[in-house]
C-alpha positions as CSV (number, residue, x, y, z in Angstrom):
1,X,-14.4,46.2,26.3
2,X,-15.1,42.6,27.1
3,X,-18.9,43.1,27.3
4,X,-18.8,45.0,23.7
5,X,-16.8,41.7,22.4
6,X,-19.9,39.8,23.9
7,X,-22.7,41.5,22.9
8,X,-21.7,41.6,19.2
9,X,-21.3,37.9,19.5
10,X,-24.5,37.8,21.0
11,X,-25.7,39.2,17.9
12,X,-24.5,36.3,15.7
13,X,-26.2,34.3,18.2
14,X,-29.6,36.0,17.6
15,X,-28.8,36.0,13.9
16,X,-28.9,32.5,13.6
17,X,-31.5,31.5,15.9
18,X,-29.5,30.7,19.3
19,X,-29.4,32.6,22.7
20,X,-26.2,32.6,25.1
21,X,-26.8,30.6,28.5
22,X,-22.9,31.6,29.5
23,X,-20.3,33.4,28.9
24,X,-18.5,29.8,28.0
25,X,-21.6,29.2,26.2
26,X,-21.7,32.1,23.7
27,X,-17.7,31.1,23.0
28,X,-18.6,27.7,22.1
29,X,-21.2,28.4,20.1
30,X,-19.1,31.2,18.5
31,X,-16.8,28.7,18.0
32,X,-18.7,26.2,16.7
33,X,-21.1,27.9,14.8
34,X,-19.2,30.5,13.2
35,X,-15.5,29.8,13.5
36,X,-15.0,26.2,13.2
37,X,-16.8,26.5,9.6
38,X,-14.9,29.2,8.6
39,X,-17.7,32.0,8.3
40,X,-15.1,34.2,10.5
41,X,-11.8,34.4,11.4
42,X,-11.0,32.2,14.8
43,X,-9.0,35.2,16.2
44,X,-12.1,36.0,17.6
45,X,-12.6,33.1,19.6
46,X,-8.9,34.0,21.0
47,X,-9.8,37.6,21.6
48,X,-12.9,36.9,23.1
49,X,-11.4,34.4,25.4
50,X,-8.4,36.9,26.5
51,X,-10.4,39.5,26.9
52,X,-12.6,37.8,29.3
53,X,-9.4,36.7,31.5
54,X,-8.6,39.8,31.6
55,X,-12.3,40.9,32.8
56,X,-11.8,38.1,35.5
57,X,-8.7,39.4,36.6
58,X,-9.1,42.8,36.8
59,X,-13.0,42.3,38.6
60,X,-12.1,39.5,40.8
61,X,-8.2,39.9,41.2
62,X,-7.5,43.5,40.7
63,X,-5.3,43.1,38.1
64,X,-5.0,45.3,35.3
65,X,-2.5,47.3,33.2
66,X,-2.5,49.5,30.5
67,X,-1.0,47.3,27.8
68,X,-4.1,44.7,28.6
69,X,-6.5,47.5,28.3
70,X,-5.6,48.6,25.1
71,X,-4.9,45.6,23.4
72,X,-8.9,44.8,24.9
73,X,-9.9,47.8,23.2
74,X,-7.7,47.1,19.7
75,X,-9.1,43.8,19.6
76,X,-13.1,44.8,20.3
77,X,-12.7,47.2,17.2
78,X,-11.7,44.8,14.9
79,X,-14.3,42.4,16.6
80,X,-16.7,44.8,16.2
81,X,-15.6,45.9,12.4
82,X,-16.0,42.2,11.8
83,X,-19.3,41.4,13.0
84,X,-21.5,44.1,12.0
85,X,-19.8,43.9,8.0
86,X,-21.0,39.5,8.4
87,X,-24.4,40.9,9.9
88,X,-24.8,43.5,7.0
89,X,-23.9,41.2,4.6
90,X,-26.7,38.8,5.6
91,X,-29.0,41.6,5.8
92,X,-29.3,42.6,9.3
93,X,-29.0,46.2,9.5
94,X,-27.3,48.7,7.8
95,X,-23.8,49.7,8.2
96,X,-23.1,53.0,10.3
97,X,-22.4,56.3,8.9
């Protein structure tokens, strides 16, 4: 789920003209770019960023658990919902059936 959080932020990137060098990167300029002005909410800055720990941990330190998991997948939805309806709304696709 971490990787759909990133690649709809990726998408904001492209939208206004950046690409990601990072992971650290693409939260910083989400951040910055996005968040800090208050285009979106900053929850996604805080999801993103958890849900990458948890990445971290569960590639590199076999840890995982259900509870992580699905608050991972509970908070790519709404991170999802949020970024295509901004991307629509400036004209970048349409929004799915």
């Amino acid at each position: 789920m971490h990787y759909s959080m990133f690649h709809a932020c990726k998408s904001l990137l492209f939208s206004a003209g950046y690409v990601e060098k990072s992971h650290e990167c693409l939260i910083a300029a989400i951040e910055e770019l996005f968040t800090d002005r208050g285009i979106l909410p900053p929850a996604i800055v805080s999801d993103l960023r958890r849900a990458k720990t948890a990445r971290e941990a569960a590639d590199y330190g076999l840890t995982y658990g259900e509870a992580s998991a699905n608050g991972t997948v509970q908070d790519a939805e709404q991170i999802f919902d949020i970024i295509s309806g901004y991307l629509v709304k400036q004209g970048f696709g349409a929004p799915s059936p």
